[in-house]
Structures are given as structure tokens and as C-alpha cells.
N, C-alpha and C positions, 0 to 999 in steps of 0.2 A: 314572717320575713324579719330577717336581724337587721335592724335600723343600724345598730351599731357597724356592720359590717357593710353595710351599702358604703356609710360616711366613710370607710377606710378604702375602698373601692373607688370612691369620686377623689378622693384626696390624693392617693396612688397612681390614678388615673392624669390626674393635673399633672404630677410629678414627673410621669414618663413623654407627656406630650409636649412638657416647656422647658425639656431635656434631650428630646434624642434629638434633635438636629442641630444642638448645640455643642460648639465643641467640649464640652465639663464633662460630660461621663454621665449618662442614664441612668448605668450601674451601681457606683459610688450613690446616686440623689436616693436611687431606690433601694437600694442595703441599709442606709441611714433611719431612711423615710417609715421601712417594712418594720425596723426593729423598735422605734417609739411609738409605732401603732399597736405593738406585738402582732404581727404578721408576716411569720416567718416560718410557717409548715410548709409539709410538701404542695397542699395546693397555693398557698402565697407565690411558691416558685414559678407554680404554673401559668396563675395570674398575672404576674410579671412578664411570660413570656407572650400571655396570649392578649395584653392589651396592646403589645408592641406592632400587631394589624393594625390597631387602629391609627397609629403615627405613621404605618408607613401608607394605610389610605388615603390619609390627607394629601401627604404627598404625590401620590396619583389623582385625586381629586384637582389639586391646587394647577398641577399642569397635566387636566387633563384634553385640553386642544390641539397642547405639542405633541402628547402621547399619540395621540389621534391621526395628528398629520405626519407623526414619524411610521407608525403603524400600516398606512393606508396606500402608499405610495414607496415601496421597497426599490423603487426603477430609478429613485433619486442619489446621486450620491454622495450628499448631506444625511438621507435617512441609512443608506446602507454601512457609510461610516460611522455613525450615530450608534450604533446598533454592535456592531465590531468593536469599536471602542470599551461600549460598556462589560460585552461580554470580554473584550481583553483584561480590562480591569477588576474585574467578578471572581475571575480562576484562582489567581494566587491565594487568596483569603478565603476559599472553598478549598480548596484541595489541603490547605496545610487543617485547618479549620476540622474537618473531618476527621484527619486523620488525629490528629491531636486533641478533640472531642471531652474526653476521658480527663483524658492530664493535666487538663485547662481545669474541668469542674472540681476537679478531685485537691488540686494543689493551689490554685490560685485565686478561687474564690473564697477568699477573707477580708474583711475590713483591713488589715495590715496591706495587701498588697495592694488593695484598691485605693488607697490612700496615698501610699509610697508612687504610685501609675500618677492621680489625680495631679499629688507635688511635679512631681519629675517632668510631667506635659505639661505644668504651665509654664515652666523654669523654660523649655524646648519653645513654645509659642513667643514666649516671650523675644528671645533669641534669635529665630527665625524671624521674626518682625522687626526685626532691627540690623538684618542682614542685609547690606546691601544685593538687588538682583530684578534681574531684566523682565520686565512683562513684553511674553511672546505670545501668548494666545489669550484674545480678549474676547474672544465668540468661541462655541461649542463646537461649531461648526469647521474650526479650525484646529482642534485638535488631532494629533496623530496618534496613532494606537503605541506609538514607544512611550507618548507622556501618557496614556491610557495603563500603559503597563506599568511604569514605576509606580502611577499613584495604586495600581494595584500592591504593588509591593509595601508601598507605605501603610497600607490597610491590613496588611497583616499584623501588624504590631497593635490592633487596637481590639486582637483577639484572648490582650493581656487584661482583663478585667479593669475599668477604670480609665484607658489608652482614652478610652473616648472614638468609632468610629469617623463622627464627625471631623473630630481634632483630625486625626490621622491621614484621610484623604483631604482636608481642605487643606492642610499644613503641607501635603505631600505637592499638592496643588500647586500651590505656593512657589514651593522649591522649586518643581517643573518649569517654572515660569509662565502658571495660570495668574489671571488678574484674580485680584481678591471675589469679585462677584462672580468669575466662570468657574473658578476652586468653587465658590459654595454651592453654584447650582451643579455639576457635574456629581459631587456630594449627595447633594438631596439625587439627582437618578441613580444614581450609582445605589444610595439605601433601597432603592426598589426591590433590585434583583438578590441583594447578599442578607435582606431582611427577613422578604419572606420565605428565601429557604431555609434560615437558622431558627425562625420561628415554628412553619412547617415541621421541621426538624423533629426540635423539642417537642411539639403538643407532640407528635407522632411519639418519641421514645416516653412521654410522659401522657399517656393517653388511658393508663389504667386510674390513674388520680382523678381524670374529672369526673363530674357528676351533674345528676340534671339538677340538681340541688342548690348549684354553681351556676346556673345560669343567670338570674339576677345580676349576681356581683361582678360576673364579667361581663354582663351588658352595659351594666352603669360605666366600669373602668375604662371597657373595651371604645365607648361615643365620648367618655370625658378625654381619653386622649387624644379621639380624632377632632375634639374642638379643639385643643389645647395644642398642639400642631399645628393646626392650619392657622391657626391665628400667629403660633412662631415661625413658620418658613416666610410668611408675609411679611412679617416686622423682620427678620433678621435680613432679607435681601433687601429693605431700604436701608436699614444699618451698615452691611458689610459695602454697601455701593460707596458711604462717604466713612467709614471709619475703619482702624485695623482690628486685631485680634489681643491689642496687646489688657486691654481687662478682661477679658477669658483668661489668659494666662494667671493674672495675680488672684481672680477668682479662685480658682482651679487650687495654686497655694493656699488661698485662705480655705477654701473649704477641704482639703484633703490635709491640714491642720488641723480642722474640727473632727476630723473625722477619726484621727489618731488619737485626740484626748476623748472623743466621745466614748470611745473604743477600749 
């Protein structure tokens, strides 16, 4: 067993789980993270895509009561809007997502544009948080499937390497006139359904790469992210309850600055 590749495994691992539910960009952390580890072959690719279960388990672990009680009782209609909502928000970022697959991998996965995304979305957070604008939906339960849509529409934009999903829907949130804490947790469900079919996906188009050989290195990744998540969806909803998003944004500049001279 390569000790050395475990340690780049657990490390990778950290990186993806104290990143995707953050607005900064997953992507950006793990392009930086993959190339001063040198783990950057075609199965780094894979690994990157298949620890991203593990972030989005947590996230079904961490509310797995609500899941339970939205699941269980379809008669209510809290759960059947619940549910409507999410899949209205799902589509837009699926259907273009697909179709554009290809042209997304091919042209816009480089250090340059994930960098130039990283800048550009904290400049946009920043802005957004200092827009004046009205909070209309402080519960989930309140939401309407037309603010279900647009944040669908704002979640396309984070199919641009770097946008940051997070960013995208909670900023879109934002706009809609979610409160900072109903944008984050609508986020966090919303990553349920658009994760594991992007992940699905890829293992699926990239399933000639794996190996049992690889089973180790994605087990250590695959549980260091789902600590490493569930420990940030917890701490980010006591944070976003009293604070805004405006250091994510200068974040987001300083590090997509580094990422340009790194590069």
C-alpha cells in the first residue's frame, strides 16, 4: 500500500469537504491542491469526482430527520411543495449541464478560467451583499417554485468551473429574496439531487479508469470528506445565521489571485 498516496487521499479529501458547501469553489481548492501534490492523472480526476459522495452524504446524514419526514408523508403540502420546488430548481442546471458536458470539460477546465470565475464571484458576492433588498422567505416552507426556479437559473452559471455551486444558488437565493440562512440551507438540499447526478455521471463516463487497486485511496478520500463536511454544513449554518458573505467574497479574490500567480 502507497503511504504516500493515502496522505494525498486524506489531504484531497479535507479539501473537497471544507469546500463544496462553501461559497469559494471546490474546484479552484482541488485543481491548486491536485497539482502540488502532483495528482493530476486521469484517475486524480476520478477521485475528485468520486469523493464528492462523500460531501454530499454528509449532507443527507446532517438532515437526515427532515429528509425522513419530507419523504414519509407526500399528503402534506409542505412536503409535496418541498419536493416540487427542489426538482424545479434541479432542471435548469441538468438540462443545460448535459447538454454542454463536453464543452465545459474540454474548454474551460484550466487554472486561467478558474481563477478569472473565483475573482469575478467574489467581486459579484461582495456586491450582492451590499445591495440593498427585502427578505420574503425566512422558512423553506415558504418558498414558491418561481423563486425555486430562478435560483435554478442562477445555478447554472456555476457549471462555469470555479462559479462555485454554493456561491451560485445561495447568492441566487439572496437575490430572490431568501434570508441568508433559508439561501443556505435550500443550497445544501438543492446539492442533494444536482450532485449525485453529476458525480453518477462522471464515475459512469469514466468507469474504465477505476481499479480495485484504487479502492483504498478512495476510501480514505471518499470518509475524509464526509467528516470534513459535516463538520462544515454545521459550523457554516451557525455562521451564516449572524454573519454575511461579504469574506467569501474577498476570499474568493485573494485566493483566485493565488491561483493566477501560482499558475
Amino acid at each position: 500500500m502507497d503511504l504516500a498516496l493515502l496522505l494525498k487521499a486524506l489531504l484531497l479529501g479535507a479539501v473537497e469537504g471544507l469546500t463544496e458547501f462553501l461559497p469559494v469553489s471546490s474546484t479552484g481548492h482541488l485543481i491548486i491542491a491536485g497539482d502540488a501534490l502532483d495528482f493530476t492523472d486521469d484517475r486524480a480526476k476520478t477521485f475528485h469526482i468520486f469523493i464528492q459522495l462523500g460531501a454530499i452524504l454528509a449532507v443527507v446524514w446532517h438532515y437526515r430527520s427532515e429528509l425522513r419526514g419530507l419523504t414519509s408523508d407526500l399528503s402534506r403540502e409542505p412536503a409535496r411543495r418541498f419536493w416540487l420546488n427542489l426538482l424545479v430548481a434541479f432542471t435548469p442546471a441538468a438540462i443545460v449541464g448535459l447538454a454542454l458536458h463536453e464543452q465545459i470539460k474540454t474548454y474551460l477546465f484550466n487554472p486561467t478560467t478558474v481563477a478569472a470565475a473565483l475573482i469575478v464571484g467574489g467581486i459579484l458576492i461582495i456586491l450582492i451583499e451590499y445591495t440593498p433588498r427585502q427578505e420574503r422567505v425566512r422558512k423553506l416552507e415558504d418558498l414558491h417554485p418561481l423563486d425555486a426556479l430562478k435560483i435554478g437559473f442562477a445555478q447554472i452559471t456555476s457549471l462555469f468551473p470555479g462559479v462555485s455551486r454554493a456561491g451560485a444558488t445561495i447568492m441566487g437565493g439572496l437575490l430572490t429574496g431568501l434570508s441568508r440562512t433559508c439561501a443556505t440551507e435550500f443550497s445544501f438540499f438543492l446539492a442533494i439531487p444536482i450532485m449525485f447526478a453529476a458525480t453518477l455521471f462522471e464515475l459512469f463516463q469514466n468507469r474504465h479508469i477505476l481499479q480495485p487497486d484504487d479502492l483504498a485511496i478512495f476510501a480514505v478520500g471518499f470518509v475524509t470528506a464526509f467528516i470534513a463536511a459535516l463538520i462544515v454544513v454545521r459550523v457554516f449554518l451557525a455562521y451564516v445565521s449572524r454573519h454575511n458573505f461579504v469574506i467569501f467574497g474577498y476570499y474568493r479574490i485573494a485566493f483566485g489571485s493565488l491561483v493566477l500567480v501560482y499558475f
